[in-house]
C-alpha positions as CSV (number, residue, x, y, z in Angstrom):
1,X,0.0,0.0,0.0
2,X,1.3,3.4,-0.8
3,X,2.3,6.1,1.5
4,X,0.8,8.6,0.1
5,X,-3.2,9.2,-0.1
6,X,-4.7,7.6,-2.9
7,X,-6.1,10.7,-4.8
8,X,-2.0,11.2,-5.3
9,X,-0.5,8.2,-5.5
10,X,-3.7,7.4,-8.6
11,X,-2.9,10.5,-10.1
12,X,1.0,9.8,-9.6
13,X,1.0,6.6,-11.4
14,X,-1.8,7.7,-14.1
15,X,0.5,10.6,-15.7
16,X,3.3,8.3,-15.6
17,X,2.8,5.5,-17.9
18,X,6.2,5.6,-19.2
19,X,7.8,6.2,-16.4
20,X,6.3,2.9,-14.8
21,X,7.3,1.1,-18.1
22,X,10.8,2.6,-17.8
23,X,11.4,1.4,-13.9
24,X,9.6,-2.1,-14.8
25,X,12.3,-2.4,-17.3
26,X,15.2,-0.9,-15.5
27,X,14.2,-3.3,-11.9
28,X,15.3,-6.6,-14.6
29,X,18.8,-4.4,-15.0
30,X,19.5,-3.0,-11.7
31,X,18.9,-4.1,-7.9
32,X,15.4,-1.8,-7.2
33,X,15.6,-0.3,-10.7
34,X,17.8,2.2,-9.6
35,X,21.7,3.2,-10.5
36,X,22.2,4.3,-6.4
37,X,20.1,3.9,-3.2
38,X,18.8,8.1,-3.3
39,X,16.9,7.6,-6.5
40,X,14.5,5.6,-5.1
41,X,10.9,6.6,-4.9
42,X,7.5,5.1,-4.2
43,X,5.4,3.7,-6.1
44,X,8.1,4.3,-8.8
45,X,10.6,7.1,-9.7
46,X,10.2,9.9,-12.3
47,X,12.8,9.2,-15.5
48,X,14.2,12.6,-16.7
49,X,14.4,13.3,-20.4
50,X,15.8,16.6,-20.4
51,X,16.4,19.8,-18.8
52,X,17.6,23.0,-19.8
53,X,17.8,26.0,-16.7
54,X,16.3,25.4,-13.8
55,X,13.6,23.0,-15.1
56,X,13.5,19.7,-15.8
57,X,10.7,16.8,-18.4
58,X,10.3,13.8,-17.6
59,X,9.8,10.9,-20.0
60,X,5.7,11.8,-19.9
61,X,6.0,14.9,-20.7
62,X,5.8,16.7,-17.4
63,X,8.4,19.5,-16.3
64,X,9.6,20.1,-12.6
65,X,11.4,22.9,-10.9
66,X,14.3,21.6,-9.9
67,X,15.8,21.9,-6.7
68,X,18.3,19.0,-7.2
69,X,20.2,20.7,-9.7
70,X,22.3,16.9,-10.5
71,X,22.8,16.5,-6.5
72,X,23.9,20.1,-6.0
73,X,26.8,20.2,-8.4
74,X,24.6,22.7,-11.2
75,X,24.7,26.1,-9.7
76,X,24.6,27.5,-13.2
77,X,21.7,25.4,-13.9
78,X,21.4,22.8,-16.8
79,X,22.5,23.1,-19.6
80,X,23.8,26.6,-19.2
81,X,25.2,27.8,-22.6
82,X,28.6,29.2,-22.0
83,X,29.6,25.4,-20.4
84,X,27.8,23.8,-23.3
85,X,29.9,25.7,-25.7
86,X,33.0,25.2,-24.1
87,X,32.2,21.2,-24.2
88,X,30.9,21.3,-27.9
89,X,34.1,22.7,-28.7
90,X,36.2,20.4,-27.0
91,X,34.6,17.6,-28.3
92,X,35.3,18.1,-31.4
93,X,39.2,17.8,-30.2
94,X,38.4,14.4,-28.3
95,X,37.5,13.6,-24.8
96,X,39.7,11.6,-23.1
97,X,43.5,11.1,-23.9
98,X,45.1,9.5,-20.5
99,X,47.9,12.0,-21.4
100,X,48.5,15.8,-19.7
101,X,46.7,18.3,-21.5
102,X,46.3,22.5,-21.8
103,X,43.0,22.7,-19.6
104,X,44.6,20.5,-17.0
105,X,46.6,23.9,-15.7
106,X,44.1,26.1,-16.7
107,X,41.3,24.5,-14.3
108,X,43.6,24.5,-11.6
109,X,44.8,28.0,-11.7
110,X,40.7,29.1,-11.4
111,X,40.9,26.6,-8.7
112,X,43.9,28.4,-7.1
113,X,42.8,31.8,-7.6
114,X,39.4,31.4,-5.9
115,X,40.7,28.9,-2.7
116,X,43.8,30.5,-1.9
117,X,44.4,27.6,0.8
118,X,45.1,25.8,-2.2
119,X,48.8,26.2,-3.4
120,X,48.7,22.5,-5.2
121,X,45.8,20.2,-5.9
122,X,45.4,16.7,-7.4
123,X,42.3,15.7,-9.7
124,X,40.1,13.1,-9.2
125,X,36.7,11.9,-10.0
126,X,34.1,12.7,-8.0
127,X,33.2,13.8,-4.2
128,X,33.6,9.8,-2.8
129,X,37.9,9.9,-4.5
130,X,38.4,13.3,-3.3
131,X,37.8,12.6,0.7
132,X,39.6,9.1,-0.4
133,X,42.3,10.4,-1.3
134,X,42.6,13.5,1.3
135,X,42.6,11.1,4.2
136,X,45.3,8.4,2.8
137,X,47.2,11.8,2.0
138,X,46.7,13.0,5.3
139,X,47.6,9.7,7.1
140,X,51.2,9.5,4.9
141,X,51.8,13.2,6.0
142,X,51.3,12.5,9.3
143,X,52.2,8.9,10.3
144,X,49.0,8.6,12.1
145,X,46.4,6.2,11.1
146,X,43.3,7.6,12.8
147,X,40.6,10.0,11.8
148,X,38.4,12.5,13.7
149,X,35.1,13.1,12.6
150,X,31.5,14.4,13.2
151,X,28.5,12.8,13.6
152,X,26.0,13.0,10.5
153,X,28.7,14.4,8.2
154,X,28.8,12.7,4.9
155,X,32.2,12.6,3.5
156,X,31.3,10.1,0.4
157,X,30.4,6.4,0.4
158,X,33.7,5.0,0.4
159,X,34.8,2.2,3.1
160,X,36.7,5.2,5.6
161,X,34.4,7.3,5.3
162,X,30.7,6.1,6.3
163,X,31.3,4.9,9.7
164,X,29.4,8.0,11.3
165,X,27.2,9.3,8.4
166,X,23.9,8.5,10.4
167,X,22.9,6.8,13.4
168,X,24.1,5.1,15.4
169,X,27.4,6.6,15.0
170,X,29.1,4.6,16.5
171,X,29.2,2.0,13.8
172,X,28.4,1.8,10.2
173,X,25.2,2.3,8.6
174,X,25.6,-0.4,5.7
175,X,27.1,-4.3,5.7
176,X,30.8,-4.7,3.7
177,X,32.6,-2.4,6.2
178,X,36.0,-4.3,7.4
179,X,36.5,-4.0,11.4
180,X,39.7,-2.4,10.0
181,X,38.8,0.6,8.6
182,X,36.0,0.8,11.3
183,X,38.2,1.7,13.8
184,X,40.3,4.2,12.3
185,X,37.5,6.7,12.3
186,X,36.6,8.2,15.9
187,X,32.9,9.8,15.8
188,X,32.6,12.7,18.2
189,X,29.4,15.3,17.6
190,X,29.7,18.8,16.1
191,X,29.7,21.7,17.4
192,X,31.8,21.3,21.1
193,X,35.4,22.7,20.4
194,X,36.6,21.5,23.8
195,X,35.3,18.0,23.2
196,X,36.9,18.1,19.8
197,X,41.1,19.5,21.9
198,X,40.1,16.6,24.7
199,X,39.5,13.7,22.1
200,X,42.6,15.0,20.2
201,X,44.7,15.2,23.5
202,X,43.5,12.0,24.2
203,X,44.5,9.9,21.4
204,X,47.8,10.7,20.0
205,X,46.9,8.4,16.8
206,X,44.7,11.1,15.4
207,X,46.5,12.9,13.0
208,X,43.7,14.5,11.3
209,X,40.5,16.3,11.6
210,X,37.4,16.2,8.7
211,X,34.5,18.4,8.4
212,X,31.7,19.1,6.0
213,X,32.2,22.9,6.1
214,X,28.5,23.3,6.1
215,X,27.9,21.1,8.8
216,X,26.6,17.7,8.5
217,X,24.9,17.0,5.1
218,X,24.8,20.2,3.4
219,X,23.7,22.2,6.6
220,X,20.9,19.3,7.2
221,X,22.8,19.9,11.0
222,X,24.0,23.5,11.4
223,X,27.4,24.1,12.8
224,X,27.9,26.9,15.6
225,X,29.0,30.2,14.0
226,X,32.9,29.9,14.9
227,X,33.3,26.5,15.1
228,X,35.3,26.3,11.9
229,X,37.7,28.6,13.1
230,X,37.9,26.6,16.3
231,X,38.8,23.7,14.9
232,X,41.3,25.8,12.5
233,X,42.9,26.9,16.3
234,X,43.0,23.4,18.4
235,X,43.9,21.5,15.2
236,X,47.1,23.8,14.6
237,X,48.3,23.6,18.3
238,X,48.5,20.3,18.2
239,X,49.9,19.6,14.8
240,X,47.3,18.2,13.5
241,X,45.8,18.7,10.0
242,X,42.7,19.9,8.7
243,X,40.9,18.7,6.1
244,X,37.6,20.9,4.7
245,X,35.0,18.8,3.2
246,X,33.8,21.4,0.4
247,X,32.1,19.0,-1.9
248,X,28.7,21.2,-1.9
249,X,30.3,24.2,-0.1
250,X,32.8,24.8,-2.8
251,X,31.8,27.9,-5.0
252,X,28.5,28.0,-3.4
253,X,28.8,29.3,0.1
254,X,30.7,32.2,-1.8
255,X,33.4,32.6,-5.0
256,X,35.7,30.7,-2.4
257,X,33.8,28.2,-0.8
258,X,32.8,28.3,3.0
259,X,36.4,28.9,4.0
260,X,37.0,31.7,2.5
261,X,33.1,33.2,3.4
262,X,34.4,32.4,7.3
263,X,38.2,33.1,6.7
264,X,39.7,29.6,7.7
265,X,42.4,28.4,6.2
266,X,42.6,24.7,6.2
267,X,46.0,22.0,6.0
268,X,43.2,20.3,2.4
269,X,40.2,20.9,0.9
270,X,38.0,18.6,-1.0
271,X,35.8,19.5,-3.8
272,X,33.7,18.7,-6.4
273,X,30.1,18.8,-8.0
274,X,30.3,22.6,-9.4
275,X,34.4,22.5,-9.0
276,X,34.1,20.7,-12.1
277,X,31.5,22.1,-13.6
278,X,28.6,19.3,-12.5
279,X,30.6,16.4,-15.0
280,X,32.2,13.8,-13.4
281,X,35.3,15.2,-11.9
282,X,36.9,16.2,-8.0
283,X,40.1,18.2,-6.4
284,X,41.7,17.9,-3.3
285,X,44.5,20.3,-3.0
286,X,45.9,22.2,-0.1
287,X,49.2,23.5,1.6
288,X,52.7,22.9,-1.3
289,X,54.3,21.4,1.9
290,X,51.0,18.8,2.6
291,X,50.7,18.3,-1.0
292,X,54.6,17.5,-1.6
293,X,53.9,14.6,-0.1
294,X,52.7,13.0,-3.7
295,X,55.6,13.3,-5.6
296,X,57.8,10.4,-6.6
297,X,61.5,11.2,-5.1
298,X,63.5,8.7,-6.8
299,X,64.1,6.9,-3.7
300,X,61.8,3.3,-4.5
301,X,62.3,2.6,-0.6
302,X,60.9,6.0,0.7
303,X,58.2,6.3,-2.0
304,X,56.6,3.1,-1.0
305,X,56.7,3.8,2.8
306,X,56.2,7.7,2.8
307,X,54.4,8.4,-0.7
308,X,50.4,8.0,-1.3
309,X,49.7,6.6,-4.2
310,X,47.1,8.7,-6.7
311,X,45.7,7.3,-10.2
312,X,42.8,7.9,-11.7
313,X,41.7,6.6,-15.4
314,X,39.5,9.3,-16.0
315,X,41.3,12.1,-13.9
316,X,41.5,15.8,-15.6
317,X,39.2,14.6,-18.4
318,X,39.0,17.4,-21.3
319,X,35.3,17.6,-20.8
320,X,35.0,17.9,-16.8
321,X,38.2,20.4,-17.5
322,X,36.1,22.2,-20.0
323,X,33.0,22.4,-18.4
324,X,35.0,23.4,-14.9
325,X,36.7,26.7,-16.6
326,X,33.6,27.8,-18.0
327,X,31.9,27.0,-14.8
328,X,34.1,29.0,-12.3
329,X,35.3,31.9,-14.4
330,X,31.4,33.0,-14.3
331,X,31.1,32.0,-10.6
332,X,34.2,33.5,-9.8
333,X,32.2,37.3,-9.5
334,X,30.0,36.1,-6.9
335,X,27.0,37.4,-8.7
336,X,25.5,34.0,-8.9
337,X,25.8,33.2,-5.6
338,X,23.9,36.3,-4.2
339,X,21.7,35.8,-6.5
340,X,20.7,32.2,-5.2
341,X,21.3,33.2,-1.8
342,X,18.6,35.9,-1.9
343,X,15.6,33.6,-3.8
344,X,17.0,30.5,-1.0
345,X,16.5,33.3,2.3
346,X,13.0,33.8,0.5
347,X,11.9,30.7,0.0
348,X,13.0,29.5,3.7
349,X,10.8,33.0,5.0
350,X,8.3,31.5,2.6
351,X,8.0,28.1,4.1
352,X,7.9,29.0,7.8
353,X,5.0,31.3,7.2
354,X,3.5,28.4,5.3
355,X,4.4,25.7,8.7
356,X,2.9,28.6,10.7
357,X,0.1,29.0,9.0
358,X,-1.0,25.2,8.9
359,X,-0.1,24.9,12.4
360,X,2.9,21.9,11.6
361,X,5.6,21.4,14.3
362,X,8.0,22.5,11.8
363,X,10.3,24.8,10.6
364,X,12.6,25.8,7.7
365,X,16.4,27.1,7.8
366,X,19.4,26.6,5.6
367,X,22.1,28.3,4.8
368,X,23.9,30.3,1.9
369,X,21.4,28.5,-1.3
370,X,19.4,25.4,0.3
371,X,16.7,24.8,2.3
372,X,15.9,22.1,4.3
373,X,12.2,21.3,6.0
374,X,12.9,19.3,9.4
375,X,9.1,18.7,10.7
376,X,9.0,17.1,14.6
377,X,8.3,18.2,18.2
378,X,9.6,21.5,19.9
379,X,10.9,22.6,23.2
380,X,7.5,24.4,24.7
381,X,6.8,28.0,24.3
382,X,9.2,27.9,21.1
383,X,8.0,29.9,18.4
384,X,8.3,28.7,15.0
385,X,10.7,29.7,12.6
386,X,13.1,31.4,15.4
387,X,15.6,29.1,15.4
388,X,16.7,24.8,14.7
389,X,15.4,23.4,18.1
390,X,17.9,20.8,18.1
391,X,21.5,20.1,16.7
392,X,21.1,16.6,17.4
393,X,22.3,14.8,14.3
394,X,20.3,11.4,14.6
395,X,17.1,13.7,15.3
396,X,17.7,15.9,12.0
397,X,19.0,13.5,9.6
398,X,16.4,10.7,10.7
399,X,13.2,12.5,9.3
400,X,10.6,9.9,8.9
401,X,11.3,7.9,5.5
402,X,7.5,7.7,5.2
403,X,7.1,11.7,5.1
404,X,9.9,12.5,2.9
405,X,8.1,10.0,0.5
406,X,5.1,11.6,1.0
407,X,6.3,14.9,0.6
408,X,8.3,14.2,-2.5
409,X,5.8,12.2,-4.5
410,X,2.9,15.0,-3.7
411,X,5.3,17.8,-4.8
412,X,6.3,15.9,-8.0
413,X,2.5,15.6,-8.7
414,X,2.5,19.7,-8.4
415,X,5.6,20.6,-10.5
416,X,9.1,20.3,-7.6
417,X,11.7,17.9,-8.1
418,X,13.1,18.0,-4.4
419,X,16.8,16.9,-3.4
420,X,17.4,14.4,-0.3
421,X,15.2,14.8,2.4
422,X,12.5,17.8,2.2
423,X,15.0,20.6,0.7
424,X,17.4,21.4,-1.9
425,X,19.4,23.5,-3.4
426,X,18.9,26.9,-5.8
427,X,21.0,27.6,-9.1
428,X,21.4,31.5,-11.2
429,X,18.1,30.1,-13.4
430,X,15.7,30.0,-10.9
431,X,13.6,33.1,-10.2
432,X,11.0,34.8,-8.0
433,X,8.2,33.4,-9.8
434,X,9.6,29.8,-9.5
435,X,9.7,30.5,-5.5
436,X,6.1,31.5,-5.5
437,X,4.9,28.3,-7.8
438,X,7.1,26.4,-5.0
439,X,5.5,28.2,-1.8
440,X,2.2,27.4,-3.5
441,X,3.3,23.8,-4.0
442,X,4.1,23.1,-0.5
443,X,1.0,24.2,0.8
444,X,-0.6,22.0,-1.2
445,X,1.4,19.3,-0.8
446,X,1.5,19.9,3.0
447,X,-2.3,19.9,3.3
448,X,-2.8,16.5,1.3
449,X,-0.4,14.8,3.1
450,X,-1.8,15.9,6.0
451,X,-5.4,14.9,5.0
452,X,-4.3,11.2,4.2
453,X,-1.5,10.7,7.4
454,X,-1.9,13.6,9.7
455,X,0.5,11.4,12.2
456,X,3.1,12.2,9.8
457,X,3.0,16.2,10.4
458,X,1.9,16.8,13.8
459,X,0.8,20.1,15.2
């Protein structure tokens, strides 16, 4: 049985006959019918056609608002026509040559000018190999084999990196993990700067510290205004390095990322999504001395004990290099960012008056361009909208399954494509009218769900 009323899941799966056909089709290829674990949808998933700004048709013939924007990595929206004539004309020249090329330079001077931690940089490709290969970096640099990090931060999918992603975080969320690499992360919440200098004085193992810059999960759990530049203090005093997660941050909290928006320097800095101009692609780059570490010295003996290894078939592709120029010589103004930080304030002012008005235990916040919608219980005598009224990680990453469902298949069904959870992310296409049709949306989709399952947003 669905999860949504059945006025929307009928009219879901009515205006979707090819879209059903599609998933039936794609569930005899892939586990679920889906290519990764977010895509998945009751009763079925949309299948995109095309998209062009900040819209996007599905295979019926409907189109969406987007607020996904390719998992945050399309500030610029899709499509946008200076990246798609900097790829045209590339492709005419090939698009992958395993060999050193022009634009390999050229994307990460942009890349230096805008992050001036960065002084040398590696590429990779994607988010997941950026974070993989800042840590083993960070572990060679250091000698030390263990990892500090914060509860609810996502820092990609690979085997060091989950443990801590959602609760319980004290182990990890999936099966395949080996004990091994289980217990070189140590999981401490967000947010307490002198928990953060006791754990470090406590373990002399830890030789580096990771954080999403934004706080867990694109913001989904705020950090404390200074905290960054806490860490940035307690991790130097100790020798430690400091590794910025800017995998979303990166060009959207400003020109520079969320380190240069706060002024905090950090040892690396990881990156992707618009860093390469939302194609396949990733950086990690950081101090010269830090990122020394990688070259090849001549001596085989110290190179295999001392040196990280880094490959990378696809690494520095023309196209991702293309695309990334284009990409960050117009963010690189901070005109686009403003501009998406302005319509994101609105729509969050929107959406509280809209939980206010409905009388939801609820309430909207975000920073720099998303939005997130975390619907629960309240401390009493609260009033809505003021403030998060919890930084608890389990309690704001473990929104109810069942509602985010809910929400997402009754917006679909009125025009939004939403990103993880209730919230998402805005790009230079969208516009004022696009944040009223959204306002409007939610209402709607607020009531109906509320009609059909009112336990799943109580007053």
């Amino acid at each position: 049985m669905s999860i949504l009323r059945p006025s929307e899941t009928e009219q879901y799966v009515r205006l979707r006959p090819r879209a059903q056909a599609a998933f039936e089709r794609a569930q005899k290829v892939m586990p679920q019918g889906i290519a990764q674990e977010m895509r998945l949808l009751r009763p079925f998933p949309i299948m995109v056609a095309r998209a062009k700004g900040a819209r996007k048709w599905d295979v019926d013939g409907h189109d969406y608002i987007d607020y996904h924007l390719g998992s945050a990595a399309l500030i610029l929206g899709h499509a946008h026509p200076e990246v798609m004539a900097r790829i045209r004309e590339q492709i005419e020249y090939g698009w992958h040559y395993a060999q050193g090329h022009p634009l390999e330079a050229e994307w990460g001077e942009w890349v230096q000018r805008l992050v001036p931690s960065v002084e040398r940089l590696r590429f990779v490709n994607s988010g997941t190999e950026a974070t993989l290969l800042a840590l083993r970096l960070a572990r060679a640099y250091t000698g030390k084999p263990k990892v500090l990090r914060f509860e609810g931060h996502y820092h990609g999918w690979h085997d060091y990196a989950i443990k801590g992603m959602s609760a319980p975080f004290d182990r990890p969320p999936t099966a395949g993990i080996p004990d091994g690499a289980v217990g070189t992360m140590v999981v401490v919440p967000a947010n307490d700067p002198d928990l953060v200098a006791r754990t470090l004085d406590a373990d002399p193992e830890i030789g580096q510290v990771i954080v999403e810059a934004s706080g867990a999960s694109w913001s989904t759990v705020p950090l404390r205004p200074g905290f960054l530049h806490a860490l940035r203090e307690i991790t130097k005093a100790r020798g430690r390095l400091l590794i910025f997660d800017e995998v979303i941050t990166g060009f959207r909290w400003s020109s520079g990322g969320a380190q240069v928006k706060h002024g905090v320097r950090p040892d690396l800095t990881t990156m992707s999504k618009i860093a390469s101009g939302g194609l396949p692609g990733g950086v990690v780059g950081g101090s010269a001395e830090v990122m020394s570490i990688l070259e090849l010295t001549g001596d085989a003996q110290r190179d295999r004990a001392r040196r990280p290894y880094h490959g990378g078939t696809f690494n520095a592709n023309p196209l991702a290099a293309s695309a990334a120029v284009a990409t960050l010589r117009i963010c690189s103004t901070g005109d686009v960012q403003r501009h998406c930080d302005a319509l994101a304030a609105r729509l969050r002012e929107g959406l509280n008056a809209i939980i206010k008005r409905l009388g939801i235990s609820g309430v909207a916040y975000g920073e720099s361009s998303t939005f997130h919608v975390y619907v629960g219980p309240r401390p009493a005598g609260m009033p809505v909208g003021e403030r998060l009224w919890t930084e608890d990680a389990a309690t704001l990453k473990g929104v109810s399954r069942e509602l985010v469902f809910a929400v997402r298949g009754a917006m679909y069904n009125r025009g939004v494509d939403l990103m993880s959870g209730i919230g998402g992310v805005l790009c230079s296409e969208h516009t004022p009218g696009d944040i009223e049709q959204t306002l409007d949306a939610f209402e709607s989709a607020f009531k109906a769900v509320r009609d059909e399952r009112p336990d799943l947003l109580p007053a």
